[in-house]
C-alpha positions in Angstrom: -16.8 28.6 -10.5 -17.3 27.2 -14.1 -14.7 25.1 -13.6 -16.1 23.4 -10.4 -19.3 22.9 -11.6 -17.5 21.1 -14.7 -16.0 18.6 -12.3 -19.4 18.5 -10.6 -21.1 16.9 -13.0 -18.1 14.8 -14.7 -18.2 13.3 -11.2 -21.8 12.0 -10.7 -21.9 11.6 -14.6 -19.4 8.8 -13.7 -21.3 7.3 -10.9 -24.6 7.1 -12.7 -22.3 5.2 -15.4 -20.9 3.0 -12.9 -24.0 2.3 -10.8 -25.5 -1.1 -11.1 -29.4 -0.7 -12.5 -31.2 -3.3 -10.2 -34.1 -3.6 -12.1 -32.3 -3.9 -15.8 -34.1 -6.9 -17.6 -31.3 -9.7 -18.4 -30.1 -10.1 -22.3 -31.0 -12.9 -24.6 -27.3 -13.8 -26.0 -25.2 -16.8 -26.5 -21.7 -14.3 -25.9 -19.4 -16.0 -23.4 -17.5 -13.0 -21.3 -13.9 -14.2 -19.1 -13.1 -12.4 -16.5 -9.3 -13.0 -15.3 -8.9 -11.7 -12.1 -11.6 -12.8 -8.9 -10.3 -9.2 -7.1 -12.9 -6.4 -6.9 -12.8 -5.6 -9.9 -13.2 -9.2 -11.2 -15.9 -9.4 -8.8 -17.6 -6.5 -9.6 -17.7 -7.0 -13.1 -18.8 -11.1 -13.1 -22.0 -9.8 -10.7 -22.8 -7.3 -13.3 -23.1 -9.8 -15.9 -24.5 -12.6 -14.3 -27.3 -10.2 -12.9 -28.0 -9.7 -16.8 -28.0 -13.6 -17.4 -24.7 -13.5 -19.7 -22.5 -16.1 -19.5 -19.5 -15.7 -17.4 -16.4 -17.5 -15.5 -14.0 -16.2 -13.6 -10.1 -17.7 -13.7 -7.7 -16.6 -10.7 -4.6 -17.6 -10.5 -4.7 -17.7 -6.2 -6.2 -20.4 -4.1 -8.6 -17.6 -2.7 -10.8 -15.0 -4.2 -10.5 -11.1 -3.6 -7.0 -10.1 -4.9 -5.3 -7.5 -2.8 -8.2 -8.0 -0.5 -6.8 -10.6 2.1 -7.5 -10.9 5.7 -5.1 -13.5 8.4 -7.0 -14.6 11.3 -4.1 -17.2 12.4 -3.7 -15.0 15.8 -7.1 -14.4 16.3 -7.0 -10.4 15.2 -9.3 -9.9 11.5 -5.4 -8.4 10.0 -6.2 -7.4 6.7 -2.8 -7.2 4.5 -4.1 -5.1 1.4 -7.3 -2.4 2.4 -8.3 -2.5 5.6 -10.4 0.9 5.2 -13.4 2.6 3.5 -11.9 6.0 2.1 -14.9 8.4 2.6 -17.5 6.6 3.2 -20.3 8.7 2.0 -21.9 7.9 -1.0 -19.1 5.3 -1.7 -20.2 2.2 -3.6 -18.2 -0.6 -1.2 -19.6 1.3 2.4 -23.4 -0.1 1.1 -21.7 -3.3 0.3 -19.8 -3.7 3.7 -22.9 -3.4 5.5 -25.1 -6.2 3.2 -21.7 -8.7 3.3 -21.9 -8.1 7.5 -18.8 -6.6 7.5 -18.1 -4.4 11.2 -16.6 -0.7 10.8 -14.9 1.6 13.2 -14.3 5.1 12.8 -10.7 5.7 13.1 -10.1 9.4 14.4 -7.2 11.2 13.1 -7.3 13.5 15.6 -6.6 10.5 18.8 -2.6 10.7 18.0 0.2 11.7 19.7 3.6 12.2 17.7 7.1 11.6 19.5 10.4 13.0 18.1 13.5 11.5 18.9 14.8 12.8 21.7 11.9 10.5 23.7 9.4 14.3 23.7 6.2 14.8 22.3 5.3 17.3 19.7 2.8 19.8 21.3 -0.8 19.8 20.1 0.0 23.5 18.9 2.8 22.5 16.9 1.5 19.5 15.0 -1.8 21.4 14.1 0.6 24.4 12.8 3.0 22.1 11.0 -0.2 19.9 9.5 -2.2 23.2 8.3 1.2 24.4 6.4 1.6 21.0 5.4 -1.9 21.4 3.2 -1.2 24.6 2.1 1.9 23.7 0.7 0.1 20.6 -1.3 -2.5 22.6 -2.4 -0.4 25.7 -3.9 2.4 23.1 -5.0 3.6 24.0 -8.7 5.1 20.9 -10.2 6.7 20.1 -13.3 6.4 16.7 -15.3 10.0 15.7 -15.3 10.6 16.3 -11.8 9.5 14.1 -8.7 7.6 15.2 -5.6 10.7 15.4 -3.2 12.8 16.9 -6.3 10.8 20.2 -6.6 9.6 20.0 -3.2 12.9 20.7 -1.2 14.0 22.8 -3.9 11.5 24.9 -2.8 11.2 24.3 0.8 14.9 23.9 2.0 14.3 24.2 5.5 12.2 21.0 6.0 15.7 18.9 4.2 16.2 17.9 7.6 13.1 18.4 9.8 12.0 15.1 10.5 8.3 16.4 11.4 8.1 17.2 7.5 9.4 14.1 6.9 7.2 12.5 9.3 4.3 14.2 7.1 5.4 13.7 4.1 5.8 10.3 4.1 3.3 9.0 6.9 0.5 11.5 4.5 1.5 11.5 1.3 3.6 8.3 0.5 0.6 6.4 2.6 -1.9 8.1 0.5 -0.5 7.8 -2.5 1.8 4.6 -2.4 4.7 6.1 -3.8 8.2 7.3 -3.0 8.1 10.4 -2.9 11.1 10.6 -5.3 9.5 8.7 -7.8 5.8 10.6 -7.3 5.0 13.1 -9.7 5.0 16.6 -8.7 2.3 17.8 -11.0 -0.3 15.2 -10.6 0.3 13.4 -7.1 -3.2 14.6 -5.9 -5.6 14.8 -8.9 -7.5 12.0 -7.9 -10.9 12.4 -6.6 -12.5 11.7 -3.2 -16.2 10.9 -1.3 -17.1 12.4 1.8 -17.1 11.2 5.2 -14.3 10.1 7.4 -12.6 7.3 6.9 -13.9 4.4 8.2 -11.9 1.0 9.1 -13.8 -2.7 8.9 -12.4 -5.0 11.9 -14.1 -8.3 11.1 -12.3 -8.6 7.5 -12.2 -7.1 4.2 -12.4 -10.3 2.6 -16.5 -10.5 3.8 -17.2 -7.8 0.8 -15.0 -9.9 -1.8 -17.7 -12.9 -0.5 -20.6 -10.9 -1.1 -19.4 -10.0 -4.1 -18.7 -13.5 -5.2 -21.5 -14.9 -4.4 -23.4 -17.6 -6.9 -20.4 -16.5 -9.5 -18.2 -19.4 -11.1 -14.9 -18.7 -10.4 -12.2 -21.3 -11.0 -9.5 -20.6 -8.3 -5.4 -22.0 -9.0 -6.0 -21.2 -12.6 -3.2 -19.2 -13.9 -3.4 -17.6 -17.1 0.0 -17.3 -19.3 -1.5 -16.3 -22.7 -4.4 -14.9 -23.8 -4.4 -15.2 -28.1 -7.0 -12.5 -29.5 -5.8 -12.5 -32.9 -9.2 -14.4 -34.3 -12.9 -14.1 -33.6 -13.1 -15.7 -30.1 -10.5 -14.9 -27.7 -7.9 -18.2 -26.7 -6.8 -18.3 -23.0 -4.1 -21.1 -22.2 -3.9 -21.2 -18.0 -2.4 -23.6 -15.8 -6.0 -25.8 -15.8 -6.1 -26.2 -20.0 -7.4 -23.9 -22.3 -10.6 -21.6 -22.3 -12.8 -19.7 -25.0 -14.6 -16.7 -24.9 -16.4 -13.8 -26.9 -14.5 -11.2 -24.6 -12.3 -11.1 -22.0 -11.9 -8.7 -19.2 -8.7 -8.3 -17.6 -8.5 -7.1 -13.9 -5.4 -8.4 -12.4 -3.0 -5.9 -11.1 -0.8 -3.5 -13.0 2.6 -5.3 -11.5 0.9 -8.5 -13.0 1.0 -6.8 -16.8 4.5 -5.0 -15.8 6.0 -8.2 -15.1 4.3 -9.7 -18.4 3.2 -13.4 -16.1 0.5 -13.2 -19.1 1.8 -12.8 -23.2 -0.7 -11.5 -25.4 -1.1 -12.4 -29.0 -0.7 -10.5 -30.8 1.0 -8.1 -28.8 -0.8 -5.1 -27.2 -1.3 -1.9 -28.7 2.0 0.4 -28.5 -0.1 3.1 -25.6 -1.8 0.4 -24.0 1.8 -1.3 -23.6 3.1 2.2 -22.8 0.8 3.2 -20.0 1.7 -0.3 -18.5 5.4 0.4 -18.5 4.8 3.9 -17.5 2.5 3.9 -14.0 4.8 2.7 -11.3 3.1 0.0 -8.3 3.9 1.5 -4.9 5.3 -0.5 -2.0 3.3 -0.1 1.1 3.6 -2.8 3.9 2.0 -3.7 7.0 2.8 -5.2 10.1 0.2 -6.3 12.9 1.9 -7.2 16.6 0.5 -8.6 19.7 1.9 -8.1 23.1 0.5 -10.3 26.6 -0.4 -6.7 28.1 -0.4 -3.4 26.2 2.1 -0.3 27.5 1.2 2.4 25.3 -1.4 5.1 25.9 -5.1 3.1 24.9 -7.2 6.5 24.6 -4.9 7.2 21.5 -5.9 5.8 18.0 -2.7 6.9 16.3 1.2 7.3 17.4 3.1 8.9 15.0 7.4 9.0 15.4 9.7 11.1 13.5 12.8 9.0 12.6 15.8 10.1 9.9 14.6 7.7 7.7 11.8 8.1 6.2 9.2 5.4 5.6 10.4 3.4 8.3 7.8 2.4 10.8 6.8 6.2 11.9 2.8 5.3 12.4 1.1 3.3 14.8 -2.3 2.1 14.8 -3.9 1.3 18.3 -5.6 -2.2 17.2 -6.8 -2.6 20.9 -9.6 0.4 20.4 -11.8 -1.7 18.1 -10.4 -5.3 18.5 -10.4 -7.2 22.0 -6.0 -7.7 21.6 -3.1 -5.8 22.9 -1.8 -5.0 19.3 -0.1 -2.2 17.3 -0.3 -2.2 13.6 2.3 -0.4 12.1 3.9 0.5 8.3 6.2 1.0 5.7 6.5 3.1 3.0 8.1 3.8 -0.4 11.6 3.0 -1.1 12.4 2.2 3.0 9.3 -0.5 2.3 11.0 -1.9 -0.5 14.3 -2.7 1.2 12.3 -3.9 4.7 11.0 -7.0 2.3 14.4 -8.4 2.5 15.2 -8.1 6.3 14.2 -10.9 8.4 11.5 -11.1 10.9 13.8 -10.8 13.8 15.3 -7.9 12.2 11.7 -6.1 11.6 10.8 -6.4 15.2 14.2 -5.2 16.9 13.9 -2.0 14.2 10.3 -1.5 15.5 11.1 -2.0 19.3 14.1 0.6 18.9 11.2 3.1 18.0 8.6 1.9 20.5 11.4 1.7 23.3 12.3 5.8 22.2 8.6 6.4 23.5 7.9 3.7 26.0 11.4 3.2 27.7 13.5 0.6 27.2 11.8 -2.0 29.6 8.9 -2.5 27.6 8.2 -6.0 26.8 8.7 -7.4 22.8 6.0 -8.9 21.0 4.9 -12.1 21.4 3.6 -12.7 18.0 3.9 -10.6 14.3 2.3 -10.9 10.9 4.1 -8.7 7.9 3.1 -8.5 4.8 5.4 -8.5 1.3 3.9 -6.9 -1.6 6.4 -5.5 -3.3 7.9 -9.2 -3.9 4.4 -11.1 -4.1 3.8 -13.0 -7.5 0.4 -12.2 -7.6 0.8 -8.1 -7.4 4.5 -6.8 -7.3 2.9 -3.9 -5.5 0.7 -2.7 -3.1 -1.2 0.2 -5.5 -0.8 2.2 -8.3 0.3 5.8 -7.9 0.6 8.9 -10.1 4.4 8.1 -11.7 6.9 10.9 -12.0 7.2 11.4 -15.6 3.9 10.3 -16.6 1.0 12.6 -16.8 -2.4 10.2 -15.3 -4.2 10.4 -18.5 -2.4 7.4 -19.3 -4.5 5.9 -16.9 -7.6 6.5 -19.0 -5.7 4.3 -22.1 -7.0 1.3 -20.3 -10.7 2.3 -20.5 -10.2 1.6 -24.5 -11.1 -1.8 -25.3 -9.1 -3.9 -27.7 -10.7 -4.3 -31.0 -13.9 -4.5 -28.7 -12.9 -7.9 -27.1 -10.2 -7.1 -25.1 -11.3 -5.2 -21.8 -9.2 -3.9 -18.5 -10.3 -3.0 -15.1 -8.7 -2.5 -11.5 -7.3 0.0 -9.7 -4.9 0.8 -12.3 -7.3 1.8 -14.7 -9.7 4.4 -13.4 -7.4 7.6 -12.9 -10.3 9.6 -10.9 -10.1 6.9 -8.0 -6.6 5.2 -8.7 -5.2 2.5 -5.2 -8.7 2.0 -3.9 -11.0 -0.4 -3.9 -14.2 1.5 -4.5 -11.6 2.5 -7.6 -11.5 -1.3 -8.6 -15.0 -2.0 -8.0 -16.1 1.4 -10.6 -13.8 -0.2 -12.8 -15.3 -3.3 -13.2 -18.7 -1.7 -13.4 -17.6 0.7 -16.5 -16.5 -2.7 -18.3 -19.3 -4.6 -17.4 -21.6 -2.3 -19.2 -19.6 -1.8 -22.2 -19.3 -5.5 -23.0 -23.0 -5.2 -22.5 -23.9 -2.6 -24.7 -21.1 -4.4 -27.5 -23.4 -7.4 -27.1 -26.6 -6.0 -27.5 -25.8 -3.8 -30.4 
């Protein structure tokens, strides 16, 4: 009981920290603050600061502003490629947002879905709610160690499931969806120590991008600017990018953790041994999506989900019905972990026969192939080498909380990467950015 209420009020102690104060009075100062990175957590932060009349520009290195928030419209369906939902709406930061930026939501049921096996049959109702209830219990009672992954101690100690593609199904359709990561290179003893808001999820159908707008709004940023050094060794901070060079007081970096992995941007002098460390340490996670449109839809339109259980695992098992909330015959379906690694390198041709072989299984083998498909690649993407973050086999998540140290008090980092309570989200990015925010402002008006 202790314990809980412990957690209780760690948890809104951090969300009055990370709320903006709408009527703080701006600050007299003549500090300059760069922000590298016009994502969420870029955005986030830059609003913060301008609302307190510091001086503040943001540099991105894309042609657009919102990071891993991107939406296509080229086939006339809002397909977000990075978030498309609001995980738990209640009481979280972005849902308020979403709703001033006039983005649209739908509430996608997890209960409208129908799962097919192999063998062309359906799992009973009585037999997914069975499997899905052990399926918790197991997670919650799950006793993992730090040097062993997820699947490692999990089929040591559930055998049986080796080869039940249900479990697989679950495991990684749940899991590696939720978390990002293979579940052979997700840690075993912190995979789920993350926190959550209320509320069922909620999806916006009219474009993720519309809250990166809001956000941006009346803030400078300065878009095909890529930074390649950022020198911090004197009083002001030296940034060389693609579009000359740039000075500021402090810097705030928000780009994503495959970004720093991939070290696109040196640092002189070199970054401190654990910030370095937790860079190296926390893996990205490869999650893809792919969004396509048939003339006339044959699948069951009352359903919001269909789920398939194939050997592999990752490998298009989950369907979303686009058509309940957007006027298209479209299926959205996924990758995930390793499988979404290696489906980056197969051709378009090749991702739509693999994903017909599964829908014909169900459907029968007349049904018609899509007339048009979007994918996305983030795993190979220069601008994120991942989809999110994930709790790394190995690595304990307090190395998540190394980023929340600034650098001799000029050097700042926020993202997804960097707040371990709500790590590969974006209300996770956009709390990161807030946290900063204030601490350059409190450093300034000291």
């Amino acid at each position: 009981m202790m314990n809980n209420i412990i957690i209780l009020l760690s948890f809104l102690g951090l969300l009055a920290s990370c709320k903006p104060n709408k009527t703080s009075q701006s600050i007299k100062t003549n500090k300059k603050v760069i922000v590298i990175g016009a994502g969420v957590a870029g955005l986030s932060a830059s609003k913060y600061l301008k609302d307190k009349r510091i001086d503040v520009i943001v540099l991105e290195a894309q042609e657009k502003i919102g990071g891993r928030l991107k939406t296509d419209r080229s086939l006339g369906i809002s397909f977000d490629e990075g978030a498309s939902w609001i995980h738990g709406p209640e009481g979280n930061p972005i849902t308020e947002i979403a709703k001033k930026s006039g983005a649209k939501t739908y509430l996608t049921s997890d209960d409208k879905v129908e799962v097919f096996d192999t063998d062309e049959k359906s799992y009973s109702e009585e037999k997914l709610a069975s499997a899905e209830e052990k399926f918790m219990e197991v997670l919650s009672d799950f006793n993992g160690k730090k040097d062993k992954s997820f699947g490692e101690v999990f089929y040591k100690g559930f055998p049986q499931y080796k080869n039940d593609k249900l479990w697989t199904y679950m495991l990684s359709a749940f899991l590696e969806f939720d978390s990002g990561g293979d579940i052979y290179k997700l840690s075993s003893k912190d995979f789920y120590d993350d926190e959550t808001f209320d509320g069922e999820d909620i999806i916006i159908t009219n474009g993720y991008d519309k809250v990166a707008d809001y956000l941006a709004k009346g803030i400078d940023v300065k878009l095909n600017t890529k930074v390649t050094e950022v020198n911090y060794d004197a009083e002001k901070v030296k940034i060389k990018t693609s579009k000359g060079n740039f000075e500021a007081d402090y810097v705030l970096i928000t780009v994503p953790l495959g970004v720093l992995k991939n070290k696109i941007i040196s640092f002189r002098p070199e970054l401190p041994i654990k910030t370095q460390k937790a860079i190296n340490s926390i893996d990205m996670g490869s999650v893809n999506k792919f969004l396509l449109v048939w003339e006339t839809a044959f699948w069951d339109e009352n359903l919001q989900y269909i789920g398939y259980t194939p050997e592999t695992r990752g490998k298009f098992n989950y369907f979303m019905n686009v058509k309940k909330f957007a006027n298209a015959n479209a299926l959205m379906t996924f990758t995930f972990g390793d499988y979404s690694i290696k489906a980056e390198q197969m051709s378009d041709n090749e991702i739509i026969e693999e994903i017909m072989n599964h829908l014909r299984v169900i459907y029968g083998k007349d049904i018609p192939k899509p007339i048009k498909m979007l994918r996305t690649k983030w795993n190979t993407n220069p601008y994120t080498f991942g989809s999110y973050s994930f709790a790394t086999n190995g690595v304990r998540t307090k190395e998540y909380e190394v980023f929340e140290e600034p650098i001799d008090d000029k050097l700042f980092f926020a993202g997804e990467h960097t707040i371990r309570e709500y790590r590969g989200t974006v209300h996770g990015a956009y709390l990161s950015g807030i946290r900063e925010a204030k601490k350059i402002t409190e450093i300034i008006q000291k």
